[in-house]
N, CA, C and O atoms as a DFTB+ gen file, in Angstrom:
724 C
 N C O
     1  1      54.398    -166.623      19.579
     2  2      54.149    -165.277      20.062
     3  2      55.117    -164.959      21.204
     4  3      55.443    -165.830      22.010
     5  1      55.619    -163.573      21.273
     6  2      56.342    -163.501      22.286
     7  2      55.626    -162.692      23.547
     8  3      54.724    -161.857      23.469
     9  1      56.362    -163.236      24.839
    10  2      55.689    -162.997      25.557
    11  2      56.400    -162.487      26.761
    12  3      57.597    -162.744      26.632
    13  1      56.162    -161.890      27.842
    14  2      56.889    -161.395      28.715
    15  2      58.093    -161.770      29.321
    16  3      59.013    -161.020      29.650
    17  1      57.990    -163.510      29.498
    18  2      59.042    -164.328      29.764
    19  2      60.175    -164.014      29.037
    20  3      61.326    -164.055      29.473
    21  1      59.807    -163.679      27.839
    22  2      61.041    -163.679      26.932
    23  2      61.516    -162.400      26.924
    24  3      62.737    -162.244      26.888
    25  1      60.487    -161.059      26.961
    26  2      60.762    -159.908      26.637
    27  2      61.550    -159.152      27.429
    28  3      62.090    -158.174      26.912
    29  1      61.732    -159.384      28.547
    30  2      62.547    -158.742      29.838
    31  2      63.715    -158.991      29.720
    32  3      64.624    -158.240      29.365
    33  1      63.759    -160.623      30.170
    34  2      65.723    -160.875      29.820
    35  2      66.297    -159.960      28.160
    36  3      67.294    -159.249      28.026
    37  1      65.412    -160.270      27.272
    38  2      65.603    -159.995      26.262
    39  2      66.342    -158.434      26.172
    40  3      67.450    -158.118      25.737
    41  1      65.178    -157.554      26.807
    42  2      64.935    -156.352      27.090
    43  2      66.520    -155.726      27.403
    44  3      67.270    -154.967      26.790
    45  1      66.595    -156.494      28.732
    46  2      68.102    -156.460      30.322
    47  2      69.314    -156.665      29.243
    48  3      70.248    -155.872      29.364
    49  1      69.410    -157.669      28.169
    50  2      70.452    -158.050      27.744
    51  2      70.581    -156.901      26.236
    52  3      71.545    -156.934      25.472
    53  1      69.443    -155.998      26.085
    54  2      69.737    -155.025      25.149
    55  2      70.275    -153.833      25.818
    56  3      70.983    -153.030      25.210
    57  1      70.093    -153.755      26.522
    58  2      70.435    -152.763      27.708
    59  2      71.789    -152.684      27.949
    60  3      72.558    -151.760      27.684
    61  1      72.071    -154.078      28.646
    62  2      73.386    -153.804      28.855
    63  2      74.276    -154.050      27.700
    64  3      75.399    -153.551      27.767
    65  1      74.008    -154.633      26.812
    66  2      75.310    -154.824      25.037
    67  2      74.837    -153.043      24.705
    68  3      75.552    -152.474      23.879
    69  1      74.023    -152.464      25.146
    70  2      73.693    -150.803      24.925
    71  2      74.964    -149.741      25.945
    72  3      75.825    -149.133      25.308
    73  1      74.943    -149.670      26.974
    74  2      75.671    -149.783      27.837
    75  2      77.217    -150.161      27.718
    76  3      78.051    -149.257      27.652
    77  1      77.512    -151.215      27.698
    78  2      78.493    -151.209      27.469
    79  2      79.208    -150.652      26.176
    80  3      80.238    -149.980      26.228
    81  1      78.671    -150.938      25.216
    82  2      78.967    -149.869      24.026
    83  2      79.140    -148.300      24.296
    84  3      79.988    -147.586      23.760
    85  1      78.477    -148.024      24.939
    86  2      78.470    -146.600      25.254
    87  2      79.768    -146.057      26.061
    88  3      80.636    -145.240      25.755
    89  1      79.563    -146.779      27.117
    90  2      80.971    -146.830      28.003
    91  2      82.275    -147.068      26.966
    92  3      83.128    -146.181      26.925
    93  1      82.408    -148.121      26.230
    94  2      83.573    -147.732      25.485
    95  2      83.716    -146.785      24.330
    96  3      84.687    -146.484      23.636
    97  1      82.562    -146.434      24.330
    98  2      82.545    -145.032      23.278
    99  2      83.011    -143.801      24.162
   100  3      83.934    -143.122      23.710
   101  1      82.539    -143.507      25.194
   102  2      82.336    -143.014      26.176
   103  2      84.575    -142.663      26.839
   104  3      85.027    -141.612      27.296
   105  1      85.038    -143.460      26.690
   106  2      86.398    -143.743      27.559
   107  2      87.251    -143.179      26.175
   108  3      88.241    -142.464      26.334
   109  1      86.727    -143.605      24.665
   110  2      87.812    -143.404      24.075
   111  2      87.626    -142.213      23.430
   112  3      88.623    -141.879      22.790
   113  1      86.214    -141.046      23.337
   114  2      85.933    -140.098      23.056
   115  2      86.617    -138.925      24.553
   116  3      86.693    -137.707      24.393
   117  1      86.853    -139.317      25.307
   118  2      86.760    -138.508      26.644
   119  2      87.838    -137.852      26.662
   120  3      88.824    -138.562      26.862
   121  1      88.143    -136.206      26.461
   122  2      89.076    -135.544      27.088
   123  2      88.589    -134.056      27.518
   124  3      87.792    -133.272      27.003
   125  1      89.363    -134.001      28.620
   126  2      89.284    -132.726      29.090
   127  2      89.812    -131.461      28.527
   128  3      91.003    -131.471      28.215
   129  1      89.103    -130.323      28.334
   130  2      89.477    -129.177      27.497
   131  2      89.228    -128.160      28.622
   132  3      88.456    -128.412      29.548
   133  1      89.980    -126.875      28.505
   134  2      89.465    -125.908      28.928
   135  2      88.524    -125.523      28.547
   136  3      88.159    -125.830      27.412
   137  1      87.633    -124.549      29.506
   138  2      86.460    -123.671      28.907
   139  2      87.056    -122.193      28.546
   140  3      87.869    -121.593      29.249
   141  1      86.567    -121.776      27.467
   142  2      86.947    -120.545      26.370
   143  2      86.812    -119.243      27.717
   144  3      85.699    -119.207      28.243
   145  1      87.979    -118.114      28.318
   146  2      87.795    -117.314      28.628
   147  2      87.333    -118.106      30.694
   148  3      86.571    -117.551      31.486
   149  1      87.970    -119.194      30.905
   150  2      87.802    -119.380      32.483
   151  2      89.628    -119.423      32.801
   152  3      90.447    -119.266      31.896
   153  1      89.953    -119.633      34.064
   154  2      91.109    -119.650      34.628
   155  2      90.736    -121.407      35.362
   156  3      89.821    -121.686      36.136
   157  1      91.441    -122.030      34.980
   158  2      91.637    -123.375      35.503
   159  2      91.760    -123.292      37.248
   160  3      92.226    -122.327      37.854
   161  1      91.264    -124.455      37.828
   162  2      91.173    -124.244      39.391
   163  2      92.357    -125.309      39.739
   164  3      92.667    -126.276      39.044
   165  1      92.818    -124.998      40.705
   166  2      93.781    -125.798      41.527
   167  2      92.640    -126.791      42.286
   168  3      91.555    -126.572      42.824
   169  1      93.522    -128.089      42.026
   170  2      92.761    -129.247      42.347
   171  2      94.158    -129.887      43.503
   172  3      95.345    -130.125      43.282
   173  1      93.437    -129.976      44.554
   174  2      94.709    -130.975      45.422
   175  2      93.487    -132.514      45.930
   176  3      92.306    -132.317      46.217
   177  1      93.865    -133.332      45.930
   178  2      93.168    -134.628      45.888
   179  2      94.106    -135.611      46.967
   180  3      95.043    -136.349      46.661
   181  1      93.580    -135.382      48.189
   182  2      94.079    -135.944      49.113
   183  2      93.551    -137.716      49.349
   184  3      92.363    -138.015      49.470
   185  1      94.217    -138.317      49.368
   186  2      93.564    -139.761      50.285
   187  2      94.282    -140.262      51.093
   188  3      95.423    -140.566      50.745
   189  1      93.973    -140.432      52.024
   190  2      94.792    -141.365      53.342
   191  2      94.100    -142.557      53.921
   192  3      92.968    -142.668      54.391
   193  1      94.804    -143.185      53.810
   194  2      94.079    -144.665      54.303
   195  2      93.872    -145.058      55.660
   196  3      94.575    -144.753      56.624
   197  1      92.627    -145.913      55.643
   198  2      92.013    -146.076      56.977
   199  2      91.410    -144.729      57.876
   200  3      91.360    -144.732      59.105
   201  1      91.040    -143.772      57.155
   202  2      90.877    -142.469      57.907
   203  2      89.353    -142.500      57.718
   204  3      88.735    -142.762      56.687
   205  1      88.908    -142.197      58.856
   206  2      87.305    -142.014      58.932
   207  2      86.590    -140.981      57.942
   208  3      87.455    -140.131      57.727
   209  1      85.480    -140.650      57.262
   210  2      84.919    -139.566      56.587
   211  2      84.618    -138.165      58.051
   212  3      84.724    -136.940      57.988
   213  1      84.284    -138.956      59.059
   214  2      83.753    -137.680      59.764
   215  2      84.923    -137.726      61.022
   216  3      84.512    -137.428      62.144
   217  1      86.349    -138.087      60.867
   218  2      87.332    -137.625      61.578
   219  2      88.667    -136.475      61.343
   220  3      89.890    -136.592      61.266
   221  1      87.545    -135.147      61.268
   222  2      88.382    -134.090      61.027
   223  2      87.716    -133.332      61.796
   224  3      86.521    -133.586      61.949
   225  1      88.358    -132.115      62.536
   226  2      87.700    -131.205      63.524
   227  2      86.469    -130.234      62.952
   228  3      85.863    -129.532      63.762
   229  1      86.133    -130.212      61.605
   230  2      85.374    -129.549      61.218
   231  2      83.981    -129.994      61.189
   232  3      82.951    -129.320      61.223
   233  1      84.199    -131.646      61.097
   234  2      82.500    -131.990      61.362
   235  2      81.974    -131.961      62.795
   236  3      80.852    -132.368      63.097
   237  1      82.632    -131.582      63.439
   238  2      82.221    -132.119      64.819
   239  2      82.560    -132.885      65.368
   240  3      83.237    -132.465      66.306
   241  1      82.468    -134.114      65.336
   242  2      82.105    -135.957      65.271
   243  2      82.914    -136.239      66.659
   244  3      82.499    -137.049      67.487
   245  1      83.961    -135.581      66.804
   246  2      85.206    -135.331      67.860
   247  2      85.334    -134.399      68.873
   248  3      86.523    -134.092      68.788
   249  1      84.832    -133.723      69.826
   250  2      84.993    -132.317      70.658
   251  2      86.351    -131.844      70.269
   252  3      86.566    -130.709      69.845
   253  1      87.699    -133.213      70.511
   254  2      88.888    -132.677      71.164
   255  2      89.806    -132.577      69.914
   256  3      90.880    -131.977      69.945
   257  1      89.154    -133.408      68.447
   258  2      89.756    -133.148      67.131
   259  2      90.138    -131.991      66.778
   260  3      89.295    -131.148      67.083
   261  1      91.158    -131.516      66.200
   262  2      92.247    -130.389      66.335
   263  2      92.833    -130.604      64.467
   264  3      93.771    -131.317      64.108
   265  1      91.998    -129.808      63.623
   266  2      92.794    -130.107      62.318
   267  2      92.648    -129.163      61.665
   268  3      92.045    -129.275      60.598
   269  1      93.084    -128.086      62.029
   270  2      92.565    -126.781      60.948
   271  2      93.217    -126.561      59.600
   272  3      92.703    -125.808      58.773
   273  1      94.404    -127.245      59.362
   274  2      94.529    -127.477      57.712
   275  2      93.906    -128.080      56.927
   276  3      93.867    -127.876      55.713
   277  1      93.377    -128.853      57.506
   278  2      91.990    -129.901      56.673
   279  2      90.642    -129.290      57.023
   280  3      89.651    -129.777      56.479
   281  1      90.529    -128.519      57.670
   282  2      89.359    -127.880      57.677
   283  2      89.473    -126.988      57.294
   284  3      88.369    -126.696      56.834
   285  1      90.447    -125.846      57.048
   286  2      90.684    -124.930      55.842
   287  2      90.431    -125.683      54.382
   288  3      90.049    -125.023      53.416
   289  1      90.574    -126.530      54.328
   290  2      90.522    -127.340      52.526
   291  2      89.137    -127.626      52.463
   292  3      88.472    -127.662      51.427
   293  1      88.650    -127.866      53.840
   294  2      86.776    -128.354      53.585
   295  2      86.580    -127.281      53.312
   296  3      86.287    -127.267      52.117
   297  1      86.551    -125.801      53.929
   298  2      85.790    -124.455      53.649
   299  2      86.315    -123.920      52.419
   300  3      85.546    -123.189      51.794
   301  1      87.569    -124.148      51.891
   302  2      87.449    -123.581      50.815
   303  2      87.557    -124.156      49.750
   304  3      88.006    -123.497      48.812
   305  1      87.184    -125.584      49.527
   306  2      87.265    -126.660      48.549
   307  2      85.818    -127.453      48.840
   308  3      84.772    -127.029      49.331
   309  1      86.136    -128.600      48.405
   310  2      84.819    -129.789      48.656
   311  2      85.640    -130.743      49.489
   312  3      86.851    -130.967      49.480
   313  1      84.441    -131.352      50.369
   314  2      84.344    -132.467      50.814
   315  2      83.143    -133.396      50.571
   316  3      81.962    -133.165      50.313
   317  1      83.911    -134.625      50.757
   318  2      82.342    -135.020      50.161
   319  2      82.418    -136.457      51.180
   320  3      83.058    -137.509      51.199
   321  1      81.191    -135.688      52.114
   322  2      80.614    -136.642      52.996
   323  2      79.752    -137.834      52.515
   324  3      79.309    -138.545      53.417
   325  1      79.529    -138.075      51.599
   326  2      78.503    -139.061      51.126
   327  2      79.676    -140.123      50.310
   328  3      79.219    -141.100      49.717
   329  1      81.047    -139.904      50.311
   330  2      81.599    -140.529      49.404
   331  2      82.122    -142.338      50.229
   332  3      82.425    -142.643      51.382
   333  1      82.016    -143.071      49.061
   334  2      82.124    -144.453      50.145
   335  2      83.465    -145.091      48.840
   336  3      83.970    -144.565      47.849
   337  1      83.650    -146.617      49.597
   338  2      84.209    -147.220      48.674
   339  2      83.436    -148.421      48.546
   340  3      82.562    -148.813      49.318
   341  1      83.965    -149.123      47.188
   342  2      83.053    -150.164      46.667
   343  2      84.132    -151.842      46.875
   344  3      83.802    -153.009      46.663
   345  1      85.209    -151.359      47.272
   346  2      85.962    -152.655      47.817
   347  2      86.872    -152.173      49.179
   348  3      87.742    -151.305      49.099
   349  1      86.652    -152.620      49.973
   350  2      87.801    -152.116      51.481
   351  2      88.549    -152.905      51.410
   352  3      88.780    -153.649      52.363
   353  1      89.247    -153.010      50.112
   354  2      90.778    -153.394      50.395
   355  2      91.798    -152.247      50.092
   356  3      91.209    -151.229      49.728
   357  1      93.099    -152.124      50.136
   358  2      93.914    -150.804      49.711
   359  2      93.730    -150.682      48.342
   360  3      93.152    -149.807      47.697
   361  1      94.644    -152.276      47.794
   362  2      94.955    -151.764      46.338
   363  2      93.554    -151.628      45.545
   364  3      93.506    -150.587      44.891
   365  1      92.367    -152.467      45.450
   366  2      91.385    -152.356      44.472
   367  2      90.789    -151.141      44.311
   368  3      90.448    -150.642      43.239
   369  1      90.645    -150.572      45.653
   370  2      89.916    -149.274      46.441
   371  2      90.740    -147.849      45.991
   372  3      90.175    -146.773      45.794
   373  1      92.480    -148.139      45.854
   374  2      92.582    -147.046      45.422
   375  2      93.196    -147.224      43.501
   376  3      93.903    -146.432      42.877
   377  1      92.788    -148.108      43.181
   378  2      92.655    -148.417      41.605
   379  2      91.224    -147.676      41.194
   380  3      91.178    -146.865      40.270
   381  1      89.978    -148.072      42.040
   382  2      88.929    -147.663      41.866
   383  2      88.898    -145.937      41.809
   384  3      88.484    -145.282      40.852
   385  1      89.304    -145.530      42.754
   386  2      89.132    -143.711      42.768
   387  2      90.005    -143.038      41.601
   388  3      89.630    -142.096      40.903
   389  1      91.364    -143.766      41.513
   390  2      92.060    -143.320      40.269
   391  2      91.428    -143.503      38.857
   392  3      91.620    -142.767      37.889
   393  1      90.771    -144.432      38.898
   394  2      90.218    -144.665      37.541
   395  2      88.619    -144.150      37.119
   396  3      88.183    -143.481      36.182
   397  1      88.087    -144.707      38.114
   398  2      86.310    -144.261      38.224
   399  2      85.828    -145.689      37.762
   400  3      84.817    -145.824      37.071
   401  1      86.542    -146.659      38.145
   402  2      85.916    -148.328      37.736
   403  2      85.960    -149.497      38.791
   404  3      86.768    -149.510      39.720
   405  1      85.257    -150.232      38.622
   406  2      84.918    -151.179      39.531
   407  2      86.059    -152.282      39.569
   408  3      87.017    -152.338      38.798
   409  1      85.873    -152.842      40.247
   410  2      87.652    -153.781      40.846
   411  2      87.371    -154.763      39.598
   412  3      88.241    -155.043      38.772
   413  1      85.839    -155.331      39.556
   414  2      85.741    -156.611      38.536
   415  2      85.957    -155.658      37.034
   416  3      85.610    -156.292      36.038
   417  1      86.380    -154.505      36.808
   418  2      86.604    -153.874      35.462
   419  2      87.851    -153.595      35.545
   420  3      88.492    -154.232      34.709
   421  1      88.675    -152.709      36.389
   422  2      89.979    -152.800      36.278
   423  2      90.627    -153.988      36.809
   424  3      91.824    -153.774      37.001
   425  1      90.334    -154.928      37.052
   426  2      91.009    -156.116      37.311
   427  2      92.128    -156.380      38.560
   428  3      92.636    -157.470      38.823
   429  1      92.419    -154.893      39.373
   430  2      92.719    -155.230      40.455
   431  2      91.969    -155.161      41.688
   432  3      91.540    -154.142      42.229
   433  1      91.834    -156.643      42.161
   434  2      91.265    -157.315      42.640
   435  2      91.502    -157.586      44.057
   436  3      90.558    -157.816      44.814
   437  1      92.399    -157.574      44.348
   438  2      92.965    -157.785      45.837
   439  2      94.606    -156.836      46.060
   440  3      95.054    -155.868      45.445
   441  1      94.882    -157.240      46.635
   442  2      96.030    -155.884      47.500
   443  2      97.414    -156.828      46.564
   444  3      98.452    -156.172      46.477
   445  1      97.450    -158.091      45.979
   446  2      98.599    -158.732      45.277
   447  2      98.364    -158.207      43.485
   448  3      99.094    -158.276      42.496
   449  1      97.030    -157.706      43.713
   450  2      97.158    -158.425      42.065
   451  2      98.052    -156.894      41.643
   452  3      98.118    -155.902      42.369
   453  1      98.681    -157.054      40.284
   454  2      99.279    -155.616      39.756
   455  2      98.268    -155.151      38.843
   456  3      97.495    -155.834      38.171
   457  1      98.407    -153.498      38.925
   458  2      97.903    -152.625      37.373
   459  2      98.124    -153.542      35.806
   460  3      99.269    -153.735      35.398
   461  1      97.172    -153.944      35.192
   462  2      97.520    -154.506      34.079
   463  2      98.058    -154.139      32.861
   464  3      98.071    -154.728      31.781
   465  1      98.654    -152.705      33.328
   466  2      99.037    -152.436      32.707
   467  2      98.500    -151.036      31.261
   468  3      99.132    -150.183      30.637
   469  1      97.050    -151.485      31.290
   470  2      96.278    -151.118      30.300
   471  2      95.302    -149.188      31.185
   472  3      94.948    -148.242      30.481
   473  1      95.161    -149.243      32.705
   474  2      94.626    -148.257      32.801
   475  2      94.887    -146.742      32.686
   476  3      95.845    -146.122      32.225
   477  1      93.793    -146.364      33.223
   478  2      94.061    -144.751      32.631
   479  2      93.329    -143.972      33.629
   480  3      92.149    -143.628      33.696
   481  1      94.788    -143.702      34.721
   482  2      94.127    -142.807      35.681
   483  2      93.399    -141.113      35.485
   484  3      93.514    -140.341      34.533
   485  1      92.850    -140.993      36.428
   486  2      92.359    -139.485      36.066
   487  2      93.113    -138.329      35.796
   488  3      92.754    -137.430      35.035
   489  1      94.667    -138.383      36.738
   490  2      95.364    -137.639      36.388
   491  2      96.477    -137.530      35.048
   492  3      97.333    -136.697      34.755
   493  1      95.948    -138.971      34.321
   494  2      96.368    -138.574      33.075
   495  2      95.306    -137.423      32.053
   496  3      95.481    -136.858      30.974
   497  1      94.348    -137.457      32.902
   498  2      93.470    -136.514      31.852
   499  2      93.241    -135.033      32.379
   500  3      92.662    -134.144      31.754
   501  1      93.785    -134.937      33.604
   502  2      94.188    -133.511      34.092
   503  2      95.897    -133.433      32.915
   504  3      96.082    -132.688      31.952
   505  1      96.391    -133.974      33.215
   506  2      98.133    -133.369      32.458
   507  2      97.647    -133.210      31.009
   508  3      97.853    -132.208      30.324
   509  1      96.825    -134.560      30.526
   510  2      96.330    -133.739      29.312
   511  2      95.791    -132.145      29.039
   512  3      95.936    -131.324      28.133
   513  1      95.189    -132.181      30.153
   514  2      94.613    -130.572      29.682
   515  2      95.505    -129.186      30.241
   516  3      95.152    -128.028      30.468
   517  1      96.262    -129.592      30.301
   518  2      97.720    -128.454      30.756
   519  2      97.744    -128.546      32.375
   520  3      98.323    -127.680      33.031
   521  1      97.093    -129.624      32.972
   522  2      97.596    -129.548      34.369
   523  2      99.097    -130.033      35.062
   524  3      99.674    -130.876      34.375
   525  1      99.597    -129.747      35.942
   526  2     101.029    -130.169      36.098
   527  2     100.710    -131.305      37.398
   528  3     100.159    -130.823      38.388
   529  1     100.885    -132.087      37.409
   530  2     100.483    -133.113      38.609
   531  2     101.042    -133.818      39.303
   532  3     101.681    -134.553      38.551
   533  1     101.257    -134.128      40.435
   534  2     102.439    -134.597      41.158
   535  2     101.479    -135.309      42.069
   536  3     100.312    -135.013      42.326
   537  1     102.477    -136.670      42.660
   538  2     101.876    -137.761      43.414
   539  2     102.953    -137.527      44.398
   540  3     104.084    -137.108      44.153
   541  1     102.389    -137.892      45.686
   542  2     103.671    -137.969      46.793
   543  2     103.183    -139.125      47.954
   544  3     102.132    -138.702      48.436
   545  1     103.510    -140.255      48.496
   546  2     103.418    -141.279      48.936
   547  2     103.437    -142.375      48.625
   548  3     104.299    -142.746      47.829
   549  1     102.206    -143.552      49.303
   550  2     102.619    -144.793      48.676
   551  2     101.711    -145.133      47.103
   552  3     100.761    -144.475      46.680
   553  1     102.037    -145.756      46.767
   554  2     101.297    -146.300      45.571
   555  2     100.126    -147.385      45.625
   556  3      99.052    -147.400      45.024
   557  1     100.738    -148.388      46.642
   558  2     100.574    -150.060      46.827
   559  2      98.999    -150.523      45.756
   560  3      97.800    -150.674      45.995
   561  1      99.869    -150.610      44.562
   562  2      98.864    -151.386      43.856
   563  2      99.722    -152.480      42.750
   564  3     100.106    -152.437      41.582
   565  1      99.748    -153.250      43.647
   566  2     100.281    -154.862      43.393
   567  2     101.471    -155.019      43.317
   568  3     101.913    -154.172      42.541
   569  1     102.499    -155.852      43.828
   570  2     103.450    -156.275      43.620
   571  2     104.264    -154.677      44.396
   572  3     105.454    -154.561      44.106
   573  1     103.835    -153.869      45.046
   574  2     104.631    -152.843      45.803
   575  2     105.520    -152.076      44.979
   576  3     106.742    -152.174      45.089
   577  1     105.019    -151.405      44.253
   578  2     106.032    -150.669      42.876
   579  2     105.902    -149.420      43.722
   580  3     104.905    -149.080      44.359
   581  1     107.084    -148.775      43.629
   582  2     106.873    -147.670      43.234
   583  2     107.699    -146.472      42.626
   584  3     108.121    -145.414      43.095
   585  1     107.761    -147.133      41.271
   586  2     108.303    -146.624      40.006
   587  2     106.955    -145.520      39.752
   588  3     105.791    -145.583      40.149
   589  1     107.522    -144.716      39.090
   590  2     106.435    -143.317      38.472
   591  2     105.130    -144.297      37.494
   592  3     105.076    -145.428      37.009
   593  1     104.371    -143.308      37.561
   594  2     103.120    -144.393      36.787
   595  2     102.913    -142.952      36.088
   596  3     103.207    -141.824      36.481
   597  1     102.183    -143.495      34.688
   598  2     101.715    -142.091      34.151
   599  2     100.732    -141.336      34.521
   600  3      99.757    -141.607      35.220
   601  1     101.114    -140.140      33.893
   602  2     100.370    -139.234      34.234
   603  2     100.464    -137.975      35.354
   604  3      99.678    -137.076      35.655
   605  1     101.820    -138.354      35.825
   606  2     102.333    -137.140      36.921
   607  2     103.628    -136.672      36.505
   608  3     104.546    -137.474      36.327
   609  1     103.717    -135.909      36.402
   610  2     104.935    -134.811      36.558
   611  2     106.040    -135.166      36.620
   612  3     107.041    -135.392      35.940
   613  1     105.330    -135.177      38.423
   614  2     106.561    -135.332      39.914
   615  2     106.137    -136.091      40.488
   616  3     104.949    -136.026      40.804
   617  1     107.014    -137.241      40.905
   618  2     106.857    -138.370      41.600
   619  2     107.673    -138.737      42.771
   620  3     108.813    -139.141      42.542
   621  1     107.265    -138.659      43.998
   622  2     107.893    -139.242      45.548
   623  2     106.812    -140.461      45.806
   624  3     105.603    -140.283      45.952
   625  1     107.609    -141.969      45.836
   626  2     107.123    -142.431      46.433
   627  2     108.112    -143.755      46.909
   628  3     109.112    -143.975      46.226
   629  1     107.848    -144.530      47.956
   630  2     108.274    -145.352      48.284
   631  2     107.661    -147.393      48.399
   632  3     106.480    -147.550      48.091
   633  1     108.288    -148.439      48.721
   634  2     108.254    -149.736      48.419
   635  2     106.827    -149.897      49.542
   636  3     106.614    -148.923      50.264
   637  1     106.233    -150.667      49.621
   638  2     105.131    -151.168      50.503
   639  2     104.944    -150.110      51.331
   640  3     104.743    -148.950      50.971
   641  1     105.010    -150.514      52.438
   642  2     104.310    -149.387      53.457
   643  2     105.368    -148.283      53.644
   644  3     104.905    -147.379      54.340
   645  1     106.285    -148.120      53.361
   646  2     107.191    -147.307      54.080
   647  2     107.661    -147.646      55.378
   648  3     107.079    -148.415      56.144
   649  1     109.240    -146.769      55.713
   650  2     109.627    -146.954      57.288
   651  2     109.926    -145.568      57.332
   652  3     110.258    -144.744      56.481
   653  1     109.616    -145.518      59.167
   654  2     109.768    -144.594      59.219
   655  2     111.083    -143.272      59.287
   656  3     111.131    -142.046      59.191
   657  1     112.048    -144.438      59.514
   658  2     113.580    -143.786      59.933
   659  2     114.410    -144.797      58.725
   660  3     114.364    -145.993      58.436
   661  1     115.297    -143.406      58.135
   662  2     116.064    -143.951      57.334
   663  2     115.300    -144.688      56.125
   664  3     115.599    -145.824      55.758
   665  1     114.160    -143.821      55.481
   666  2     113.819    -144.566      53.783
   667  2     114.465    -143.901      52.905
   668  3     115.121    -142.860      52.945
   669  1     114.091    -144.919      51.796
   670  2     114.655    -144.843      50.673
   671  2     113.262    -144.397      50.007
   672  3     112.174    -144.948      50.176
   673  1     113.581    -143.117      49.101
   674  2     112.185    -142.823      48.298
   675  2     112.985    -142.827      46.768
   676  3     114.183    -142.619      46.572
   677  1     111.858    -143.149      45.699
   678  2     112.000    -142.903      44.565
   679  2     111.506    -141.953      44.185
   680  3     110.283    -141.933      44.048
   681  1     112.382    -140.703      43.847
   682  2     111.855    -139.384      43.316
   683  2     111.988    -139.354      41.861
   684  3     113.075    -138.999      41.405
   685  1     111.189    -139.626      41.189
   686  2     111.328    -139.209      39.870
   687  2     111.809    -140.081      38.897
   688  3     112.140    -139.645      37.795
   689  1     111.898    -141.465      39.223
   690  2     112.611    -142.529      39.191
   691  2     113.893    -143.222      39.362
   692  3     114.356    -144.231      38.829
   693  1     114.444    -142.226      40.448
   694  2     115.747    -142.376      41.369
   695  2     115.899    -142.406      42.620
   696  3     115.603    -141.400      43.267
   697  1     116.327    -143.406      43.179
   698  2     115.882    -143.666      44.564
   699  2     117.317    -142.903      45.559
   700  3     118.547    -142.896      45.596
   701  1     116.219    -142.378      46.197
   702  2     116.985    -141.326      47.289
   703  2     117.086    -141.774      48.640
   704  3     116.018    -141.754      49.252
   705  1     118.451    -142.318      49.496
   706  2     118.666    -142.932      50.487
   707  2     118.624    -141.931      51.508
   708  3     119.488    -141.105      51.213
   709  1     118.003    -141.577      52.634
   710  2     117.942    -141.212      53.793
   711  2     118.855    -141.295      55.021
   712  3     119.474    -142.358      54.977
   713  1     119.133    -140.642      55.989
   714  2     119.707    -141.594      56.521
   715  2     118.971    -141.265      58.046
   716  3     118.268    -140.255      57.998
   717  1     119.015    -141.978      59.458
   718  2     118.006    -141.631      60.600
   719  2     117.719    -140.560      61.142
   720  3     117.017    -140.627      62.151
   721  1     118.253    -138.961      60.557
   722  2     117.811    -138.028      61.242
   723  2     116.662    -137.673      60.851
   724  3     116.072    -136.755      61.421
């Protein structure tokens, strides 16, 4: 006879072989379409690293904080105060927001490991739907590339962290020498 002992794990492990099926049904059914008779919205998708959620002059949080271009984008866009990350490292953390997956699913794992090659950022599914998309900064997700990745347009970006005087950026997949002014 079966009995509870058995029925739960049993239960948990239908669940998730349920689940995961779904999810890959889910990734390879998924594209974005317009809606019949709307005007598409301008999307700008900022991230900067190491920056606090409540260090912009618009929450308060600061008396002497001074940022009214970013507080023009809170009032007439979203912010989203509740938003966290699920690894505080650079590269996993910003693999995670590009994709919508967890570090142990996209497989980058720490700030060395590289893109495997296999993902599929979000802004490949904006260009799918007639968006034009452009990336501008660093990349740093593994091994310090920063060759164009799909899914953008237009591409500025530069090797590890950047310097500040005299870089070299790769625009478009041609690297453009600077010089100290």
């Amino acid at each position: 006879m079966l009995n509870g002992t058995f029925l739960k794990p049993a239960g948990f492990c239908a669940l998730l072989a349920t689940l995961a099926y779904c999810s890959d049904q889910q990734e390879a059914e998924f594209a974005l379409a317009p809606i019949a008779g709307s005007t598409p919205k301008n999307v700008i998708y900022i991230l900067s690293d190491d920056h606090r959620f409540d260090f912009m002059g618009f929450t308060g949080k600061v008396p002497w904080l001074e940022t009214p271009n970013l507080d023009r984008l809170a009032a007439e866009g979203a912010y989203f105060p509740n938003a966290y990350v699920t690894t505080a490292l650079c590269s996993p953390s910003r693999a995670s927001i590009l994709t919508g997956l967890y570090s142990h699913t996209h497989t980058v794992v720490d700030n060395a490991a590289p893109d495997p090659g296999n993902l599929t950022f979000f802004p490949q599914y904006l260009q799918a739907a007639g968006y034009q998309t452009s990336f501008f900064g660093k990349w740093h997700m593994g091994n310090h590339s920063d060759e164009p990745q799909p899914g953008f347009d237009h591409w500025e970006s530069f090797r590890g962290q950047g310097v500040y005087y005299g870089p070299t950026l790769n625009i478009n997949g041609e690297r453009v020498e600077y010089d100290e002014q």
